[in-house]
Backbone atoms as SQL, in Angstrom:
CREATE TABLE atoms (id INTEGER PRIMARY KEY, chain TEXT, resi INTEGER, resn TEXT, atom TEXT, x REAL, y REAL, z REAL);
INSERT INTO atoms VALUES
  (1, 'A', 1, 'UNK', 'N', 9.019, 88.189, -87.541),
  (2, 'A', 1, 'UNK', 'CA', 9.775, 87.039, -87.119),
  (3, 'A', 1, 'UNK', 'C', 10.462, 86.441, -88.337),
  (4, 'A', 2, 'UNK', 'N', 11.876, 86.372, -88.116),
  (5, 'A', 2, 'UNK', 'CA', 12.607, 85.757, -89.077),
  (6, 'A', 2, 'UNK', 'C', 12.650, 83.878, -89.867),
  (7, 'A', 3, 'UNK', 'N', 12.479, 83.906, -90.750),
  (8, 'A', 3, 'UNK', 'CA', 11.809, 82.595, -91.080),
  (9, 'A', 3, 'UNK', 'C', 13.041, 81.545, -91.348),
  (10, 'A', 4, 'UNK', 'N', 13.860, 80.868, -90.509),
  (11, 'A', 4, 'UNK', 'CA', 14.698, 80.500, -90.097),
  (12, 'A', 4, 'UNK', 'C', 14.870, 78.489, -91.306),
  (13, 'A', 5, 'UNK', 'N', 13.602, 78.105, -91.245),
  (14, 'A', 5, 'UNK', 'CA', 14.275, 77.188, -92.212),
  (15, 'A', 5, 'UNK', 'C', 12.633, 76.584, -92.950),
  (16, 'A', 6, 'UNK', 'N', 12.947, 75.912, -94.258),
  (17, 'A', 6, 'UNK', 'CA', 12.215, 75.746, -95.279),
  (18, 'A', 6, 'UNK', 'C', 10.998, 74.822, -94.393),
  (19, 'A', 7, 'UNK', 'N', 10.208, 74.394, -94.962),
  (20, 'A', 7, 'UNK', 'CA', 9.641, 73.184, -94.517),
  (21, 'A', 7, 'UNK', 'C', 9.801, 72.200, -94.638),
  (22, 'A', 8, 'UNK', 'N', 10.249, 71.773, -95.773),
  (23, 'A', 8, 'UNK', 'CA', 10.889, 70.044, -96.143),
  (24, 'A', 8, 'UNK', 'C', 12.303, 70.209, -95.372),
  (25, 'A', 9, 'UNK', 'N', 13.072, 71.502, -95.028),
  (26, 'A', 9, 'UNK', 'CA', 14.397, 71.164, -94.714),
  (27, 'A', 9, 'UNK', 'C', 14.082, 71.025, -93.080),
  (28, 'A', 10, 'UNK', 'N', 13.061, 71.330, -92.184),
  (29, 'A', 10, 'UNK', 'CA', 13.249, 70.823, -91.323),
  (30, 'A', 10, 'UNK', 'C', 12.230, 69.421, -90.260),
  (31, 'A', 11, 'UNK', 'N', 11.400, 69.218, -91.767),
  (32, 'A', 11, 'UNK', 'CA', 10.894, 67.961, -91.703),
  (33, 'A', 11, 'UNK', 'C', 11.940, 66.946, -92.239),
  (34, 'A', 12, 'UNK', 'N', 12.875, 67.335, -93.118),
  (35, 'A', 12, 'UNK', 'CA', 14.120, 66.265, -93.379),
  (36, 'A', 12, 'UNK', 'C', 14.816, 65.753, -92.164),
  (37, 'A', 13, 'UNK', 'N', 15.584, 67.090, -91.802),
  (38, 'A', 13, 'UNK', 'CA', 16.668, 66.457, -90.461),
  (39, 'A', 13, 'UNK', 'C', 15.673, 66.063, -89.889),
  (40, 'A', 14, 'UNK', 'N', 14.297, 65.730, -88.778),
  (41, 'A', 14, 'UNK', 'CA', 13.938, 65.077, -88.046),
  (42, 'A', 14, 'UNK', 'C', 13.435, 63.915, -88.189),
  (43, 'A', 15, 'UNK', 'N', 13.178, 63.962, -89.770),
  (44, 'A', 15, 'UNK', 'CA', 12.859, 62.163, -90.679),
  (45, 'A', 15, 'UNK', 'C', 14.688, 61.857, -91.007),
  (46, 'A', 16, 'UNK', 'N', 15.463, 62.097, -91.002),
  (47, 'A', 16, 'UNK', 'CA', 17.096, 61.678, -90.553),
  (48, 'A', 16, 'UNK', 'C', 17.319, 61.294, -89.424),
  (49, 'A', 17, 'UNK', 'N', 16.600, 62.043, -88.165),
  (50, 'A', 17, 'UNK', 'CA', 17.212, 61.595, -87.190),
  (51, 'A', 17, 'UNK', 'C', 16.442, 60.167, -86.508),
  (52, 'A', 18, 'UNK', 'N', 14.788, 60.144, -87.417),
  (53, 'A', 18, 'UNK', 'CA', 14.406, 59.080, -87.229),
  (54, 'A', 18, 'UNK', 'C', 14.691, 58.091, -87.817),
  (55, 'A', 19, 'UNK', 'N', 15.184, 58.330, -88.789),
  (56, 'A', 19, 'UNK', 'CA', 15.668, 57.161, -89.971),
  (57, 'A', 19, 'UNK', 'C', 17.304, 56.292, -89.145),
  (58, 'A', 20, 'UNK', 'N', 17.677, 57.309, -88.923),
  (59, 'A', 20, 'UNK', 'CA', 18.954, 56.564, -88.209),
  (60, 'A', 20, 'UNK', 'C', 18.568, 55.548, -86.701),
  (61, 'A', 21, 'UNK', 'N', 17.768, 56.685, -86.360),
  (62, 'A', 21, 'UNK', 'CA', 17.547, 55.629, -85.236),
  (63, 'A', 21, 'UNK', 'C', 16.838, 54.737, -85.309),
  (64, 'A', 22, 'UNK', 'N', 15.794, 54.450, -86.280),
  (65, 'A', 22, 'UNK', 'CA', 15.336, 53.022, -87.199),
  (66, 'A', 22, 'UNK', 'C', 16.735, 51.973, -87.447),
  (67, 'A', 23, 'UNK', 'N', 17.647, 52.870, -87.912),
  (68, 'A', 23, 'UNK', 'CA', 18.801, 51.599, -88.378),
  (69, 'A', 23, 'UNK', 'C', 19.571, 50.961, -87.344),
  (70, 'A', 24, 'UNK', 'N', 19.898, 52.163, -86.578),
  (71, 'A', 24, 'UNK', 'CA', 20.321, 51.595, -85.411),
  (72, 'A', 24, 'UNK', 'C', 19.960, 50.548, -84.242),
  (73, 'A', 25, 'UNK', 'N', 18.740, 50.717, -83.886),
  (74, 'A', 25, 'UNK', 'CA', 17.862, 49.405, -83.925),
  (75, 'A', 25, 'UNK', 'C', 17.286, 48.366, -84.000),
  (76, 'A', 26, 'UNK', 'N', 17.552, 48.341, -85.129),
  (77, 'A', 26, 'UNK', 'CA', 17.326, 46.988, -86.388),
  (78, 'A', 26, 'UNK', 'C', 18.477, 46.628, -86.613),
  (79, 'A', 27, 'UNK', 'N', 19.533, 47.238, -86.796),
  (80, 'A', 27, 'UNK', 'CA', 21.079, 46.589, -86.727),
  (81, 'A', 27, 'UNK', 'C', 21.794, 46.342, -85.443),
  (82, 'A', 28, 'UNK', 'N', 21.413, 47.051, -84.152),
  (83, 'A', 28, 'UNK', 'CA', 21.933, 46.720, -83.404),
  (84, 'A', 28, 'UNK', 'C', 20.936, 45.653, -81.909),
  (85, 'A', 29, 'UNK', 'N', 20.087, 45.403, -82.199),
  (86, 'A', 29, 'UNK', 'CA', 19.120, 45.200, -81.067),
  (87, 'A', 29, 'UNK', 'C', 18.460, 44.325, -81.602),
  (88, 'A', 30, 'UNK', 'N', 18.006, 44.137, -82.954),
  (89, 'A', 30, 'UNK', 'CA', 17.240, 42.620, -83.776),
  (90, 'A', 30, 'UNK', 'C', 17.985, 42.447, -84.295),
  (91, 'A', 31, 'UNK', 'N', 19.585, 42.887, -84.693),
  (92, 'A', 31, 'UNK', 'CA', 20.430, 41.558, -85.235),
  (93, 'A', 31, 'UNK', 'C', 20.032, 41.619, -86.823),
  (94, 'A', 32, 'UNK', 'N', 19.430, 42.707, -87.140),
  (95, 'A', 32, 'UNK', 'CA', 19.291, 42.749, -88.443),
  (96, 'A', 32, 'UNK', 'C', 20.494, 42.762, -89.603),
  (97, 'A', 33, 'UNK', 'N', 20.398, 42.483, -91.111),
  (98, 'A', 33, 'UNK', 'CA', 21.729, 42.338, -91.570),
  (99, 'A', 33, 'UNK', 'C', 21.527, 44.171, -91.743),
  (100, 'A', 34, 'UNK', 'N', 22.873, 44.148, -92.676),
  (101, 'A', 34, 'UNK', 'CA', 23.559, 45.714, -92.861),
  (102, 'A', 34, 'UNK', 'C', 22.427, 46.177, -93.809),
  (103, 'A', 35, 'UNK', 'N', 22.249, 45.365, -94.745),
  (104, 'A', 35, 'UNK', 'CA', 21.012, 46.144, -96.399),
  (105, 'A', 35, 'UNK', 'C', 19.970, 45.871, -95.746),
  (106, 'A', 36, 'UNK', 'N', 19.054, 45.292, -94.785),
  (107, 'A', 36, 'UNK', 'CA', 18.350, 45.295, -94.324),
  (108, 'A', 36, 'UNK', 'C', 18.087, 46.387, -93.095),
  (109, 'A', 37, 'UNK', 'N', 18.478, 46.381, -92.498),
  (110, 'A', 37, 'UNK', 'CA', 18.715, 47.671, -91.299),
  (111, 'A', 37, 'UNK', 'C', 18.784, 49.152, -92.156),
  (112, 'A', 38, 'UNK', 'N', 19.622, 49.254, -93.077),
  (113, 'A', 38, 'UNK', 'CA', 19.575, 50.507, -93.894),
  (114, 'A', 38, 'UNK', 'C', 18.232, 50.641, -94.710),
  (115, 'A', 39, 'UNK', 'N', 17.544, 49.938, -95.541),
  (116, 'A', 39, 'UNK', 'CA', 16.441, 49.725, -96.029),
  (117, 'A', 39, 'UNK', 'C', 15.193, 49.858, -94.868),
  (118, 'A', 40, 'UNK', 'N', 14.950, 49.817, -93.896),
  (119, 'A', 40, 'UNK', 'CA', 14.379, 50.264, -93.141),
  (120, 'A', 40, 'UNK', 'C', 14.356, 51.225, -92.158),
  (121, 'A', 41, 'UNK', 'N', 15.692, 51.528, -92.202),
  (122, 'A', 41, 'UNK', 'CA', 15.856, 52.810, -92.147),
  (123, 'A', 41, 'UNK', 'C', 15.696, 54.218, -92.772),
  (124, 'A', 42, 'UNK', 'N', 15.748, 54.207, -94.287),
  (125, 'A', 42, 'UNK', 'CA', 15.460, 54.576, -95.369),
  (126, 'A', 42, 'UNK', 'C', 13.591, 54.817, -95.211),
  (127, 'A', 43, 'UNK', 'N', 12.915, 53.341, -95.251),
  (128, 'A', 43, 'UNK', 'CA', 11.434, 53.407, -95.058),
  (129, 'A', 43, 'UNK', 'C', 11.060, 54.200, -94.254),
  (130, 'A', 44, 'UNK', 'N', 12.107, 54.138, -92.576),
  (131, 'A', 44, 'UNK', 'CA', 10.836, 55.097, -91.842),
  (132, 'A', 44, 'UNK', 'C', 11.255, 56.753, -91.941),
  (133, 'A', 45, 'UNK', 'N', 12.586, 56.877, -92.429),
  (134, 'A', 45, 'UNK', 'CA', 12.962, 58.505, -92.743),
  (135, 'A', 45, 'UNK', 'C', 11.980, 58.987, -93.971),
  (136, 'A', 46, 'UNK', 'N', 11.487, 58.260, -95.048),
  (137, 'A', 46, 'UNK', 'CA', 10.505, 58.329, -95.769),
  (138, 'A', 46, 'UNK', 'C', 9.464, 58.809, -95.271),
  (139, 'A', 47, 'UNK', 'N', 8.801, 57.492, -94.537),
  (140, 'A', 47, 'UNK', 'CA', 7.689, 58.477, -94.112),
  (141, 'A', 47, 'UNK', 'C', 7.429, 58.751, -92.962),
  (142, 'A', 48, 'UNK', 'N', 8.723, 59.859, -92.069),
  (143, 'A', 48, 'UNK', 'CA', 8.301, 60.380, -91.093),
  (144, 'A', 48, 'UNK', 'C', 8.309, 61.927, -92.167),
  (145, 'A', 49, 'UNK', 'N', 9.149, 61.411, -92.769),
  (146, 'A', 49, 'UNK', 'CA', 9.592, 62.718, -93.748),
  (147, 'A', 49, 'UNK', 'C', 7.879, 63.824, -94.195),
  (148, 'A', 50, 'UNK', 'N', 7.386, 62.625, -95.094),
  (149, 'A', 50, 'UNK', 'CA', 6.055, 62.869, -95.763),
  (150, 'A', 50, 'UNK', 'C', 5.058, 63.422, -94.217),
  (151, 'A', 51, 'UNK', 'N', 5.268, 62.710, -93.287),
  (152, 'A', 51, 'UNK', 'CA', 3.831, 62.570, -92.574),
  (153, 'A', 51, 'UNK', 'C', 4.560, 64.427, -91.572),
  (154, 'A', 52, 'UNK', 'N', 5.349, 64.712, -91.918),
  (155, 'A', 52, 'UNK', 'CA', 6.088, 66.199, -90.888),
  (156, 'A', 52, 'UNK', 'C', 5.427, 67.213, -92.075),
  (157, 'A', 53, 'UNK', 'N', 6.299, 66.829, -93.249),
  (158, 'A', 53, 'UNK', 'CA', 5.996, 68.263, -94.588),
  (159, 'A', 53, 'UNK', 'C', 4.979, 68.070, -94.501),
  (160, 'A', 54, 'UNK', 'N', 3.551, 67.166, -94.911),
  (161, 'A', 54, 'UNK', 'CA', 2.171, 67.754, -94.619),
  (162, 'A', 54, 'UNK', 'C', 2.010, 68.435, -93.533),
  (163, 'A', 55, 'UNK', 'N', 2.223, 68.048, -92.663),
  (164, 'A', 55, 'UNK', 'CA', 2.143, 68.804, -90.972),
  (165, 'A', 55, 'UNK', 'C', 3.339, 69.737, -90.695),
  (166, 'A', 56, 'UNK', 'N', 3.566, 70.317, -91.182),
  (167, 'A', 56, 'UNK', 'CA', 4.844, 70.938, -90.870),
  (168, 'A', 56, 'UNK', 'C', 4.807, 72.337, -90.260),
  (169, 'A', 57, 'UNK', 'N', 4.449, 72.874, -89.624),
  (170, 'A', 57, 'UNK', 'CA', 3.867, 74.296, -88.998),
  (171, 'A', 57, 'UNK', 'C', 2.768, 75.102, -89.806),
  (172, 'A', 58, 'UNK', 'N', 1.553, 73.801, -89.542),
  (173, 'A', 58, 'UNK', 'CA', 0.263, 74.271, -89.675),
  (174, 'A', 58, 'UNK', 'C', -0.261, 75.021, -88.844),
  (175, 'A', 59, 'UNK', 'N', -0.066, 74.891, -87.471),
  (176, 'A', 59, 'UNK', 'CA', -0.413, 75.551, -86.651),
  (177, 'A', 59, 'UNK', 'C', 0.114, 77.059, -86.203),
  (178, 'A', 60, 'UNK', 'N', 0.693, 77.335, -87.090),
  (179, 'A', 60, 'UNK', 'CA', 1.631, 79.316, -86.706),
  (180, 'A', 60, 'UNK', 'C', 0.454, 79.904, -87.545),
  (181, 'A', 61, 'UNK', 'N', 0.204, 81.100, -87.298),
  (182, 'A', 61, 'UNK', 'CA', -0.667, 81.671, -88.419),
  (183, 'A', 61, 'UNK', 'C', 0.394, 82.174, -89.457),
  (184, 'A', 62, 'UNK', 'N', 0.340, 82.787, -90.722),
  (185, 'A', 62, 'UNK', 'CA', 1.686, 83.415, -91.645),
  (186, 'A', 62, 'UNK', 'C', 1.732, 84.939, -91.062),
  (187, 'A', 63, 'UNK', 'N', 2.947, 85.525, -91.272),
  (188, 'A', 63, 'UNK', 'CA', 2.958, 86.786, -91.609),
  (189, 'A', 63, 'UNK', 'C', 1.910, 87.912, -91.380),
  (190, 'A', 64, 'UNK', 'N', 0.895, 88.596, -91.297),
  (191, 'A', 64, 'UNK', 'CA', 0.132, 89.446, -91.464),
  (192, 'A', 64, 'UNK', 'C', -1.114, 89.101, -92.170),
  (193, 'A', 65, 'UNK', 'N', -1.114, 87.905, -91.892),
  (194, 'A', 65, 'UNK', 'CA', -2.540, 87.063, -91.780),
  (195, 'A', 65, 'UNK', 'C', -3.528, 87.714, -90.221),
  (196, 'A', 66, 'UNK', 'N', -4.839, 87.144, -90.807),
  (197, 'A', 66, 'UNK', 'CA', -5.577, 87.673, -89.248),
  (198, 'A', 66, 'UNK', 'C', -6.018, 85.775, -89.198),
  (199, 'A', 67, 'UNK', 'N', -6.075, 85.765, -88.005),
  (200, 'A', 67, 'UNK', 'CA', -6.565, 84.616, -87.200),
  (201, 'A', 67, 'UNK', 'C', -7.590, 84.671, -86.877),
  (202, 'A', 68, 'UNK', 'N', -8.475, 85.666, -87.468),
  (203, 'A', 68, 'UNK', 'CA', -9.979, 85.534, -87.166),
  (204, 'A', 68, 'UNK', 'C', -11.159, 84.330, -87.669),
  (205, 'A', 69, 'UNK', 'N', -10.521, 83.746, -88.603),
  (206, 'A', 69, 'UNK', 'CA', -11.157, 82.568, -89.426),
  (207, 'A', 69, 'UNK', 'C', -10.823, 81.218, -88.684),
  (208, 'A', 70, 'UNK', 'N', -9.628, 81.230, -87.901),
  (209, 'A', 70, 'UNK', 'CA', -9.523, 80.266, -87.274),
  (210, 'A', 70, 'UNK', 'C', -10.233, 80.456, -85.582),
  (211, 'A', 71, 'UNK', 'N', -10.773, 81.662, -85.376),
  (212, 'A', 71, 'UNK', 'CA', -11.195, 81.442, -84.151),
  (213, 'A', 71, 'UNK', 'C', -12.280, 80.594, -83.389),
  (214, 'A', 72, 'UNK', 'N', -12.269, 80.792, -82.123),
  (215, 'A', 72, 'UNK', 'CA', -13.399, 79.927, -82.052),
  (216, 'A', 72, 'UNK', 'C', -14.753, 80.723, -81.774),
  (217, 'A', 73, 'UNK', 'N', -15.729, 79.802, -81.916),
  (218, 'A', 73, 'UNK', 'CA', -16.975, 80.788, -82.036),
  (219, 'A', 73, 'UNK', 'C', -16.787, 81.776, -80.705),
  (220, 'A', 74, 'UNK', 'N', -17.974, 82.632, -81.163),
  (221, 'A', 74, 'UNK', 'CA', -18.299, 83.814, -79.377),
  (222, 'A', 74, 'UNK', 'C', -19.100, 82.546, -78.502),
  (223, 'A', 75, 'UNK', 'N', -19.731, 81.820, -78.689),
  (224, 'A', 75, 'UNK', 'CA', -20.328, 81.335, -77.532),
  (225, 'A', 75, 'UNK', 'C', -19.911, 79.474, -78.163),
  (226, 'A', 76, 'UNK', 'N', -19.263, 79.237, -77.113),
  (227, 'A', 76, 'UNK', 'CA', -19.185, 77.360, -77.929),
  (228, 'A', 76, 'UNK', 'C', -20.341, 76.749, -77.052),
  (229, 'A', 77, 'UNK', 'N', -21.368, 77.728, -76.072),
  (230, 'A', 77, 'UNK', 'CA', -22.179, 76.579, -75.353),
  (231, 'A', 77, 'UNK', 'C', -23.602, 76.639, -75.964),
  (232, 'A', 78, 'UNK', 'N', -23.765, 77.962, -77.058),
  (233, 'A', 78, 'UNK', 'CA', -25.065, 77.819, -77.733),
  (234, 'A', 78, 'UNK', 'C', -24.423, 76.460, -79.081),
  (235, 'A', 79, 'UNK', 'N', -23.566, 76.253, -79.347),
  (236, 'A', 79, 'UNK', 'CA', -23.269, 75.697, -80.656),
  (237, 'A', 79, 'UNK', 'C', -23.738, 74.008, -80.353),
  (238, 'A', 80, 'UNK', 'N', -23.368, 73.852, -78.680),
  (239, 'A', 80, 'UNK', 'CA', -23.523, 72.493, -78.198),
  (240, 'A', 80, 'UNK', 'C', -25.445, 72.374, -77.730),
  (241, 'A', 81, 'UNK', 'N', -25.825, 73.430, -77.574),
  (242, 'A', 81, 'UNK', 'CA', -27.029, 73.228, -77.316),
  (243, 'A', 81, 'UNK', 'C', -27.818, 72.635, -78.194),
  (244, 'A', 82, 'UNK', 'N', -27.966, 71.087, -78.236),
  (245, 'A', 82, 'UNK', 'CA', -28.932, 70.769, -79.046),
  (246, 'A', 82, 'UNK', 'C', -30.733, 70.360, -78.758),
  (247, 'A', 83, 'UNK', 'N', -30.499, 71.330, -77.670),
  (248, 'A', 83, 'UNK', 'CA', -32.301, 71.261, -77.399),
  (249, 'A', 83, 'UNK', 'C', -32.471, 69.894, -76.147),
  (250, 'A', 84, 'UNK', 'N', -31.719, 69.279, -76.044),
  (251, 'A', 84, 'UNK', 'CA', -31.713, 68.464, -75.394),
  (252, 'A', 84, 'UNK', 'C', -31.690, 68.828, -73.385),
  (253, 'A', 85, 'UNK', 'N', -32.475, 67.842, -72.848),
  (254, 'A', 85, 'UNK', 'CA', -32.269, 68.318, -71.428),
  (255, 'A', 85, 'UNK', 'C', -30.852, 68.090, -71.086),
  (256, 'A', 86, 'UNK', 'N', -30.364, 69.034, -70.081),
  (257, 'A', 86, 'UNK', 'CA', -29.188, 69.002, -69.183),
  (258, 'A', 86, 'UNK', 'C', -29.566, 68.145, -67.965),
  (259, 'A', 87, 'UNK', 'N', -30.374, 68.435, -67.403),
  (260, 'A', 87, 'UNK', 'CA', -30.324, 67.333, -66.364),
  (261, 'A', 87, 'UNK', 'C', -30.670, 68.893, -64.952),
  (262, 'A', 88, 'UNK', 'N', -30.065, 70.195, -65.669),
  (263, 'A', 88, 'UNK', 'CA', -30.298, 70.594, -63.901),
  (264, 'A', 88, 'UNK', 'C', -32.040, 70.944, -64.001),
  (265, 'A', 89, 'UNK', 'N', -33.032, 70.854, -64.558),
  (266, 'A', 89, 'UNK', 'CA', -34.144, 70.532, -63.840),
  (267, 'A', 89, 'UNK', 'C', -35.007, 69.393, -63.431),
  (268, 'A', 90, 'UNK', 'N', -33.814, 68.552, -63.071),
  (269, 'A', 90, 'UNK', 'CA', -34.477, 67.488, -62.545),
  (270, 'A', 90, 'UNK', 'C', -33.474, 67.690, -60.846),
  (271, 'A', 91, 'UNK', 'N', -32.721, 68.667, -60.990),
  (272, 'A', 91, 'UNK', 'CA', -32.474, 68.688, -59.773),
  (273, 'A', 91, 'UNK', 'C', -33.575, 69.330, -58.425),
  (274, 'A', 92, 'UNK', 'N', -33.902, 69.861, -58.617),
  (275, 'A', 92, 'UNK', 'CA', -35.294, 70.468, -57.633),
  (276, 'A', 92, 'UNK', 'C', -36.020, 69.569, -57.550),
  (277, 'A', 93, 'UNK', 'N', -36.505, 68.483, -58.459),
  (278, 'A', 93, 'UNK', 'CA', -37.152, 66.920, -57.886),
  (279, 'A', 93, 'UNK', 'C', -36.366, 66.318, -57.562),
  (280, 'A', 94, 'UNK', 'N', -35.444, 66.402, -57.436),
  (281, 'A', 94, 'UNK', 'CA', -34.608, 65.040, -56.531),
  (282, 'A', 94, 'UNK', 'C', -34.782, 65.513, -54.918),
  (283, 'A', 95, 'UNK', 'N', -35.461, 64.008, -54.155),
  (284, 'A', 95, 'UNK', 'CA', -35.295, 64.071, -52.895),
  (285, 'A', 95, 'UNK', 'C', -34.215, 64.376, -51.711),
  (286, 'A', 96, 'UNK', 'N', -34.621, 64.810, -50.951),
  (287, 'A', 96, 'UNK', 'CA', -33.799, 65.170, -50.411),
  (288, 'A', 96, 'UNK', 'C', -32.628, 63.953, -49.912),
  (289, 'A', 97, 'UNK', 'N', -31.797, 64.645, -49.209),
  (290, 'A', 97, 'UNK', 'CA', -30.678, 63.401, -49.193),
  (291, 'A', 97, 'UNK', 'C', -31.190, 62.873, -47.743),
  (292, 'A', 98, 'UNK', 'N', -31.703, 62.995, -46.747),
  (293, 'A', 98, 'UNK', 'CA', -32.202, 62.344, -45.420),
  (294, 'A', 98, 'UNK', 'C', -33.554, 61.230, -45.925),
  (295, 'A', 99, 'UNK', 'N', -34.297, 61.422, -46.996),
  (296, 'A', 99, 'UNK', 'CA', -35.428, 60.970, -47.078),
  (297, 'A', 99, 'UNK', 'C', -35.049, 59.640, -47.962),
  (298, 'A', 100, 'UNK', 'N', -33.923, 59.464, -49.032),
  (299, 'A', 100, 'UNK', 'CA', -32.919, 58.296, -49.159),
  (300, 'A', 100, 'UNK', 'C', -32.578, 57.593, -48.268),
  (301, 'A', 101, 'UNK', 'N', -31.550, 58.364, -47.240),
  (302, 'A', 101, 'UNK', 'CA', -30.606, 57.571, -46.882),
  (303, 'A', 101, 'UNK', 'C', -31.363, 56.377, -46.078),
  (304, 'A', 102, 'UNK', 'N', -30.704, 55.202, -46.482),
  (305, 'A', 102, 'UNK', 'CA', -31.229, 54.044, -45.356),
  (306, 'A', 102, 'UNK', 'C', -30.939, 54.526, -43.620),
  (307, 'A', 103, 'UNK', 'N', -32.204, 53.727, -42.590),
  (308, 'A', 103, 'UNK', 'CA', -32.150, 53.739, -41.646),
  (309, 'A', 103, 'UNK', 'C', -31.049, 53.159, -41.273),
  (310, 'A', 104, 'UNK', 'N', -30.424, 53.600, -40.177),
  (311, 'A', 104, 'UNK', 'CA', -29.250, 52.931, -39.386),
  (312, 'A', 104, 'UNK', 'C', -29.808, 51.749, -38.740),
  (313, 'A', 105, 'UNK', 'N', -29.374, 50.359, -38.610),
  (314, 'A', 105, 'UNK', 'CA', -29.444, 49.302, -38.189),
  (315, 'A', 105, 'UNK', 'C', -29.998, 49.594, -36.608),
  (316, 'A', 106, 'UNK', 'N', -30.747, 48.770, -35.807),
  (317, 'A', 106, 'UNK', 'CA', -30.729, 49.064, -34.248),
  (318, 'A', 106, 'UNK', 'C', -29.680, 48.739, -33.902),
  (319, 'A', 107, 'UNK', 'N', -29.450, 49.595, -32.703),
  (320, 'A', 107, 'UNK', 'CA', -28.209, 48.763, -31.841),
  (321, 'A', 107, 'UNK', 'C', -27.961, 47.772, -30.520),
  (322, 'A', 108, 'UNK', 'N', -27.503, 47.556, -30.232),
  (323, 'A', 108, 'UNK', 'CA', -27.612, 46.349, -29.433),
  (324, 'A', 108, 'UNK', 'C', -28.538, 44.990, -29.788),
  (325, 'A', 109, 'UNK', 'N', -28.748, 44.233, -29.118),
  (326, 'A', 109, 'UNK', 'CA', -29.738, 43.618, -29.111),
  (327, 'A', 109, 'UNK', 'C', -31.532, 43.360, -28.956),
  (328, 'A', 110, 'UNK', 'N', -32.003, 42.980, -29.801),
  (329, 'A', 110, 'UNK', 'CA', -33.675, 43.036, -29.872),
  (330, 'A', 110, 'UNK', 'C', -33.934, 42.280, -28.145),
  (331, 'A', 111, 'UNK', 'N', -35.423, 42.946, -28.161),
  (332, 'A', 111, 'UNK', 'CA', -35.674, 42.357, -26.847),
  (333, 'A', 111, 'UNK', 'C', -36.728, 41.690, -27.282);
């Protein structure tokens, strides 16, 4: 697969396209002044910028890497087993559901 663009270059344009629409915002919708609206615009293209290039396609594996280190275990339900009860042997003591349920009211009137 062809590796189509850098990592800062396409964490840039999308901290640009947030940065503008920060200014736009703030200059057009709070009435902000012009160096003010740009200055915070500036701030959040900053750090959408920073917070993308750390994160920036962590999640692809590289090239002819194996993904075996990232897998997940063979069993994830021994890993959760911490010895603790589940609860299904207390199902075979639970009463039955007729021997609960409340009696139905009489009907009509007592004599």
């Amino acid at each position: 697969m062809a590796k189509l663009s850098s990592k800062g270059s396409g964490a840039g344009l999308a901290a640009a396209v947030a940065g503008l629409l920060a200014f736009m915002v703030f200059y057009g919708l709070f009435s902000f002044g012009l160096v003010g609206a740009v200055l915070i615009g500036l701030l959040v293209a900053v750090i959408v910028w920073i917070v993308l290039w750390l994160g920036w396609g962590e999640g692809r594996p590289e090239e002819g890497r194996s993904t075996a280190a990232r897998a997940a275990p063979a069993d994830p339900v021994e890993e959760m087993n911490t010895g603790t009860t589940t609860g299904a042997e207390f199902i075979e003591d639970a009463p039955e559901a007729d021997e609960t349920r409340p009696q139905d009211p009489p009907q009509g009137r007592p004599r």
